[in-house]
Phi, psi and omega in degrees: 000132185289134145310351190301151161243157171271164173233148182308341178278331168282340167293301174308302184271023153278282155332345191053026151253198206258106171326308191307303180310320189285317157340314186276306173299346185275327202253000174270003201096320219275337201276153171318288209249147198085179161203210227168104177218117191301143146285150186264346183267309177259008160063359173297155192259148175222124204260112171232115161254105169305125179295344181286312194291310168290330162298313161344289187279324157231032140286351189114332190311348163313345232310356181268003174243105166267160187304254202343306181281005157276310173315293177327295179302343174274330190298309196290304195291309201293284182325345145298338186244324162241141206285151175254119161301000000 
């Protein structure tokens, strides 16, 4: 099994959303796959998505995730962290 990662400007532009979105969902939890982990000395954020897991999940091999009902739930968390204008 490969180590390779995917990164949030490709994730977004796979999904057709906002890197700050995928960005908001890795680190509220919320994205299927991955996770979001602040460093304590420098409070920067670091994204580790296995690039296997996410071809997974949206190719479908995921099934307990559907795309649509990921949107919503990610849509409901980024409106919450970023204000709409």
């Amino acid at each position: 099994m490969s180590n390779e990662m995917i990164y949030p400007p490709e994730i977004a532009k796979r999904i057709g959303r906002s890197q700050a979105f995928v960005e908001s969902a890795l680190r509220a939890g919320t994205f299927p796959v991955g996770k979001a982990i602040q460093s304590e000395d420098s409070g920067r954020w670091f994204y580790i998505v296995p690039r296997a897991e996410f071809e997974a999940w949206i190719t479908g091999k995921l099934p307990s995730i559907q795309l649509n009902d990921l949107m919503n739930r990610l849509a409901e968390v980024f409106d919450k962290f970023i204000p709409v204008y």
